[in-house]
Phi, psi and omega in degrees: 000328186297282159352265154350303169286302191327312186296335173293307160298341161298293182283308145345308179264344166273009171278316178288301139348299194272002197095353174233091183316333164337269190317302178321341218261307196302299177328311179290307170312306194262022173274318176318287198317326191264004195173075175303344164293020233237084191289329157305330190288319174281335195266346177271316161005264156317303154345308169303301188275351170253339172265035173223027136125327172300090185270328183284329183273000175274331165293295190314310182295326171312297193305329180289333197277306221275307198288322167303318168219114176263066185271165182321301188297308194304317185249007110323320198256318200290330182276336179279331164294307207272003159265337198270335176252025172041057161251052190259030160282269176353278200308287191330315185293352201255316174304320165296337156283335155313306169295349189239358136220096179306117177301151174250000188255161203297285177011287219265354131312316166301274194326301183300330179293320180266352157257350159297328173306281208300296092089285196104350178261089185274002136312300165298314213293309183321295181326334181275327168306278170293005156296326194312311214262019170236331186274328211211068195291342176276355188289089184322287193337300194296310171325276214285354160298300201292349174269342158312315198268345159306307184277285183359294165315310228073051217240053200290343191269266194304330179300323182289351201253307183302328190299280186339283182293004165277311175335293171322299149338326209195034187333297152280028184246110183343264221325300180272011133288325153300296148320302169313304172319302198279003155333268135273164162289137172271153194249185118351312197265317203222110186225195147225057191276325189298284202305315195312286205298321158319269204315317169305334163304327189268350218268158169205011148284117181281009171294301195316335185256016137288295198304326202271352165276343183278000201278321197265011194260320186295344168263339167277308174335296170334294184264024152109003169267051191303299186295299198310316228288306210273339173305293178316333195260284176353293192329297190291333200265330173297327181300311212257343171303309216312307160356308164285113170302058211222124181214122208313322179344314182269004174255339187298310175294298166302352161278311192301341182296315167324290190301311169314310214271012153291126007272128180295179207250172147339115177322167163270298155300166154324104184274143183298164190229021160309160150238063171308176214197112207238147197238107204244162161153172171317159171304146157067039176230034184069016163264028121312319160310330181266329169285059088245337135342318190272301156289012159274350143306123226264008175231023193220135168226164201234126170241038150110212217205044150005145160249354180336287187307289165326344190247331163320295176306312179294318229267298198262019182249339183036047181260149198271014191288168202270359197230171203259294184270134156203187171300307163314314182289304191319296200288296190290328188288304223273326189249044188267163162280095176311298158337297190276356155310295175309328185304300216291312193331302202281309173281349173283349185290310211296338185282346193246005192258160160235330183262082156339311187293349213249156194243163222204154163279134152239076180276050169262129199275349164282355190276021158264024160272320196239027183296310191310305176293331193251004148313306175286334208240352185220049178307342168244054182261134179252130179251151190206104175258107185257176193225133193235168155348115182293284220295344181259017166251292185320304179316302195290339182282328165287350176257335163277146168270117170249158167354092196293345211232029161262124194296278242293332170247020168315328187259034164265016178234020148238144194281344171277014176258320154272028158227345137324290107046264176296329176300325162280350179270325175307324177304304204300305171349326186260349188277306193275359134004276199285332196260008187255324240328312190255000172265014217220091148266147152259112165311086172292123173312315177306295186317317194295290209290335190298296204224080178302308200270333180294325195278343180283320194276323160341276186305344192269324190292308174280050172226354162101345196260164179294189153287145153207127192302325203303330197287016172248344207239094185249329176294358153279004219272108196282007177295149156275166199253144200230006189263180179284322182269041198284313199294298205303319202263003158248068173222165158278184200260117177255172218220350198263008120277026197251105166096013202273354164286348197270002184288335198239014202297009173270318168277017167244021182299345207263326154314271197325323212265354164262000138320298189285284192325328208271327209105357204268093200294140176230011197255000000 
């Protein structure tokens, strides 16, 4: 019988190897069948049944695997699970379980490593990477985690030596060419504008010729070709609108949905009485800059770019639509216990803090949606919206690759579509403008770059903290960073993008002129 399973569990995991769960599926079924007790058996399972989409029975079966044997692979893939289902006290607690018997094959180091990522602790997670990348040195995948985790970090100099070395390795994958670019600005004398524009000629997957038109429209900028460089970006973003079921309607629903359910009702309960500090606005309007101003207070940590809030929301609207916002979730969410909004929020945060004492940022910049639940469900909560410039909010959104397989930034790639957009978010603004008030400042990007230390004390002051000099010197703060603006804000405060639409005002003339119509001053 021994002989006999061993062979089975043999042929399972090379079934599994190959990819094919179909097999993979029978085998762990009839290892069951001879031994509901089989702990290997439930984890090829589980495996099985989360990678065909069934994440919850791929849970029940891990866990069950983890309580028979908790060796280190088995509670690994089980902490990787409990994140694909925003259970992420569970996923911390299985790393730790994980950590005290540690896998030795790369995988499940890559896997402790990406949950660590999710996580927010992207220290630990590198150790996990690079053991991956020691154990298993030909894998790109494990490469290109540990040089993520490398810029994140700052480490830009070893990110940039791991990218080479996946390049070498893997000559054509978008992903650590892309990357690469946004490391540093690139110059005249030392670019990769010649390899992009090569590989990209060749790519014929369309992620790959997205990513590789934004990696090469961002190294012609660089070195002053500013006309190729946005022509190439038309392109690339036109190539990839066509692609998209995306019409501004649905986003459109979710504002008005927004607006209806105001004023949200009052707690039932006792509301909590953290004051978390949440730093909100369109994408790519300086709100990194301000979390870290803001955690370069020696009384603030930054936990990151959250979901907290939204997943708060959804949880109690308990609605069963396929996206975390919508019209329904919103509409079901307004007669919820704001209080137990708040609760869920503050516990889901505690997985991303590292300091308790330290009052904390949610800087995901979409939580300007949802100011309303955090108004309500967080009375000391302080919010801070910054707002740049419209035609240089329409540009930088259109100029960033945001998260390709999220539906939520589908309307950045056409530029009327991001002045559709904005317009409704200036609108939603003014609403909570008037109902948020003294909980409510808006920041100008311009002002921040203009009166660095006036506009710093400004934010300090509604945010209840003292003066402290550290908050001018934030490109020293060595926490990391998980954004597109990770290069910028360990610089000082520079001045060369303010206004930077007007190098292009023929192809955003058709922006301005809906702008002008709306009433939207640009002047």
């Amino acid at each position: 019988m021994t002989e006999m399973r061993s062979a089975r569990v043999e042929a399972a995991r090379s079934a599994l190897s190959r990819g094919d769960l179909g097999a993979t599926h029978r085998f762990a079924t009839t290892l069951l069948s001879e031994n509901s007790k089989d702990a290997e058996a439930h984890f090829l399972l589980g495996v099985a049944e989360s990678s065909t989409g069934r994440i919850r029975s791929g849970i029940w079966h891990i866990d069950r695997a983890v309580r028979l044997d908790p060796q280190g692979e088995y509670c690994a893939n089980l902490a990787k699970l409990f994140t694909m289902v925003r259970q992420d006290g569970d996923a911390a607690s299985m790393l730790q379980a994980a950590e005290q018997a540690l896998p030795g094959d790369a995988l499940s180091r890559d896997t402790m490593g990406c949950v660590y990522a999710r996580l927010g602790n992207h220290a630990a997670a590198l150790v996990h990477f690079s053991e991956a990348v020691r154990l298993e040195p030909g894998h790109a995948g494990y490469r290109y985690n540990q040089a993520t985790t490398l810029n994140f970090l700052g480490r830009t100099e070893e990110a940039e030596a791991a990218l080479e070395a996946l390049i070498a390795l893997s000559p054509e994958d978008a992903r650590a060419h892309h990357l690469l670019a946004g490391l540093r600005r690139q110059n005249p004398e030392c670019n990769h504008i010649g390899r992009l524009a090569e590989i990209r000629g060749s790519a014929r997957k369309p992620r790959d010729r997205l990513l590789l038109g934004y990696a090469l429209a961002k190294e012609l900028e660089d070195v002053g070709q500013l006309d190729e460089a946005l022509d190439t970006l038309c392109c690339v973003n036109a190539e990839h609108r066509r692609t998209l079921p995306y019409a501004f309607e649905r986003d459109a629903a979710s504002f008005d949905a927004i607006e209806a359910a105001w004023p949200l009702p009052k707690p039932v309960g006792e509301a909590a009485t953290d004051s978390p500090i949440f730093v909100v606005g369109m994408p790519r309007t300086g709100t990194t800059l301000v979390d870290r101003i803001l955690s370069s207070h020696p009384a603030v940590e930054s936990a990151g770019e959250l979901q907290a809030m939204p997943l708060a929301v959804k949880k109690a609207a308990g609605t069963r639509t396929p996206t975390v916002l919508d019209p329904d979730t919103i509409a079901a969410a307004a007669g919820s216990d704001m209080a137990e909004i708040g609760r869920d929020f503050l516990q889901r945060a505690t997985h991303h803090r590292r300091n308790p004492s330290l009052r904390f940022t949610d800087k995901f910049p979409g939580n300007f949606q949802y100011l309303g639940f955090i108004a309500r469900a967080l009375p000391a909560s302080r919010i801070i919206c910054l707002r740049r410039h419209p035609m240089d909010t329409v540009l930088s959104n259109f100029r960033n690759l945001f998260a390709v397989t999220s539906r939520y930034y589908d309307y950045s790639y056409d530029l009327l579509d991001i002045a559709a957009y904005y317009m409704r978010f200036d609108r939603l603004m003014a609403l909570w403008r008037e109902a948020l008030a003294d909980r409510l400042i808006e920041v100008r990007y311009e002002d921040l770059i203009a009166d660095q230390e006036g506009e710093t004390r400004r934010i300090l002051a509604h945010c209840g903290l003292d003066w402290d000099e550290r908050c001018l010197s934030f490109h020293t703060n060595s926490a990391p960073v998980s954004t597109p603006s990770a290069a910028q804000v360990r610089q000082p405060i520079y001045a060369s993008s303010v206004a930077r639409w007007k190098r292009h005002g023929e192809v955003l003339e058709p922006v301005r002129r809906i702008f002008e119509n709306a009433g939207i001053a640009i002047d």
